[in-house]
N, C-alpha and C positions, 0 to 999 in steps of 0.2 A: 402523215398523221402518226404512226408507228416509230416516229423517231421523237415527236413531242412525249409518248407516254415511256417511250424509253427514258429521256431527260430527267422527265417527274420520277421516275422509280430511284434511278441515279440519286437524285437531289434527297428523296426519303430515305433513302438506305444511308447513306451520309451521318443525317441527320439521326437516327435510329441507332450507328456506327456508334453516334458522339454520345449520346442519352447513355447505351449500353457502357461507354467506357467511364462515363461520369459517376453512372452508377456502381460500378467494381472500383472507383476510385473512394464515392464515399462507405463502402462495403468496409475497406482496405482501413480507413481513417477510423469509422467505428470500434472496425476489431482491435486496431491498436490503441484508441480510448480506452474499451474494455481489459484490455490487461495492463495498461498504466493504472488505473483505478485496483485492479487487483494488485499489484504489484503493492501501491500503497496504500491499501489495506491489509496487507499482508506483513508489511513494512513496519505500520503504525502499532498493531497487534504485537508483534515482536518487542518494539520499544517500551511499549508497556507493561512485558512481563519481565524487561532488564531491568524498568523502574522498580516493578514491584518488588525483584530480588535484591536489587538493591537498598531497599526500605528495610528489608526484611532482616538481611544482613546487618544495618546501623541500628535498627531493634536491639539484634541480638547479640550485637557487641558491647550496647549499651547498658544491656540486661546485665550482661558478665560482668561489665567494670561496677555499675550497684554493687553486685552482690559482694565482690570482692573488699571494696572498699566498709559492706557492713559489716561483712567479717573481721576484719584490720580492727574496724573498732571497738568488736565484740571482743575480740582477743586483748586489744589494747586496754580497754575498762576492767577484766578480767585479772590481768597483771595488775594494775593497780591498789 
């Protein structure tokens, strides 16, 4: 009788073995979800402030080339 409840324990701890490893497997999966999602969050945030610098910059090149060219004409009508 003592070798059938041996069996059964066997058979549980197995089974308990595999639950436990399943679960530090989806643990494992989780944790690397969560810093792939940081990662590109962190990522996208970046991008968005190259953009923004970027904007900022074709602004303020374009500002200069205005003014330059109102000047040019202001001088030019001037001469006149």
């Amino acid at each position: 009788m003592a070798w059938i409840v041996e069996v059964i324990n066997k058979v549980i701890g197995k089974k308990v073995k595999a639950n436990q490893d399943k679960t530090a497997q989806i643990q494992e999966e989780d944790e690397l979800n969560s810093l792939t999602v940081t990662y590109l969050t962190a990522t996208n945030e970046r991008k968005k402030k190259e953009d923004f610098n970027f904007y900022i910059l074709v602004i303020g090149l374009a500002t200069i080339s205005l003014i330059v060219i109102m000047i040019s004409i202001f001088f030019k009508k001037r001469n006149l």
